[in-house]
C-alpha positions in Angstrom: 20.6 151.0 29.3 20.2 149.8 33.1 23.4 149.4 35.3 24.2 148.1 38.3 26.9 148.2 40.8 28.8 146.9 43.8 31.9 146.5 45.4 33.2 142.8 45.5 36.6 142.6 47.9 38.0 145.9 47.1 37.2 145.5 42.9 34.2 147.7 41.6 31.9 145.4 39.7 29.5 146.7 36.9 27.1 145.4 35.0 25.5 146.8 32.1 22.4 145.7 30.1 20.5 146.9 27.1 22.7 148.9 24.2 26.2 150.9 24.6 25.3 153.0 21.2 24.5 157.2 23.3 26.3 159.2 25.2 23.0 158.3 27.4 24.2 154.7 27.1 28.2 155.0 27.8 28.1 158.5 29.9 26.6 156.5 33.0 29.2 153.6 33.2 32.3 156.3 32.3 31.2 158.6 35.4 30.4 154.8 37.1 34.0 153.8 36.5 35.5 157.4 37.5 33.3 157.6 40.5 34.7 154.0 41.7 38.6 155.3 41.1 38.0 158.3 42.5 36.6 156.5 46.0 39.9 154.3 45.7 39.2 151.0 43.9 41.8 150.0 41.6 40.3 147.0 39.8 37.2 147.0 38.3 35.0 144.4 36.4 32.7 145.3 33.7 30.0 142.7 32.8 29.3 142.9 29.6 26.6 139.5 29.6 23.5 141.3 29.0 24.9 143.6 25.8 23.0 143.4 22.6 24.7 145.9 20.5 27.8 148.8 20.9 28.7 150.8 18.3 31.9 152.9 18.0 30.2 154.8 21.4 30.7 152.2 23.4 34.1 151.5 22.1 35.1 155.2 22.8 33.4 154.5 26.4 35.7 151.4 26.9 38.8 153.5 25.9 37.8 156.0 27.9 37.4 153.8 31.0 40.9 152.5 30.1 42.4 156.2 29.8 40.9 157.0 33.3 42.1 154.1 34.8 45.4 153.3 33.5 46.8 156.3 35.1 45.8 155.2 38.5 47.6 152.1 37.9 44.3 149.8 38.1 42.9 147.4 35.6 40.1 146.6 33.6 38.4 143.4 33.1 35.5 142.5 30.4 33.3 139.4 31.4 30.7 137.2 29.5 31.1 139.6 26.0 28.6 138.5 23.7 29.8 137.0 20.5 28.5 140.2 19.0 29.8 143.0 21.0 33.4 140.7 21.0 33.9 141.0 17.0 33.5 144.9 17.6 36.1 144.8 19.9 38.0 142.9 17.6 37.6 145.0 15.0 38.7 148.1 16.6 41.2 146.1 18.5 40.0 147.9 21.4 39.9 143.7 23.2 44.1 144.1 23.4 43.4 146.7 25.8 41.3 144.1 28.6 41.9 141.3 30.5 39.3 139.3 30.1 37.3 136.2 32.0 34.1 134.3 31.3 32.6 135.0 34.9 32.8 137.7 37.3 33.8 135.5 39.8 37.3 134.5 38.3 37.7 138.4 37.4 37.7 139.1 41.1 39.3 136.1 42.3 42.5 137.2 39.9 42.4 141.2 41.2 42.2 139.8 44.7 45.6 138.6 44.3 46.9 142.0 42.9 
């Protein structure tokens, strides 16, 4: 899995790519996620576009991003989910736990505001 990240207007964009099915996989964007916290950014946006697959990894990744971040009174978003990736969310019911947008841009254009 490759990631990437940046800082958009004070909300901690990352995007993912490949498969969130390893600790390999999920490990890098959970210490991604608690690095961004830890350096002060409250909202973050996870780009889920170029996803093929998670498995119940990557859903224990995404509650553990939630866990981390609830606590410091930030949010969560989830853009561009593939149709796949979505009905595991779904399933697990992990998707009530996200805001969610179909771009990045609108993600940070509603945390601006926060």
């Amino acid at each position: 899995m490759a990631l990437q990240a940046k800082i958009i207007d004070n909300v901690g964009i990352i995007k993912t790519r490949g498969s969130l099915i390893g600790d390999s996989d999920t490990d890098e964007v959970r210490e991604k996620v608690k690095t961004m916290i830890d350096s002060g950014i409250r909202h973050i946006v996870i780009d889920l576009a170029r996803v093929r697959w998670m498995n119940s990894r990557g859903v224990g990744m995404l509650m553990a991003c939630y866990s981390t971040i609830y606590p410091a009174e930030g949010k969560i978003a989830l853009t561009r989910i593939p149709e796949k990736v979505l009905s595991i969310m779904r399933i697990t019911r992990v998707d009530a736990l996200f805001d969610h947008f179909d771009s990045i841009r609108q993600a940070v254009k509603n945390y601006r505001r926060l």
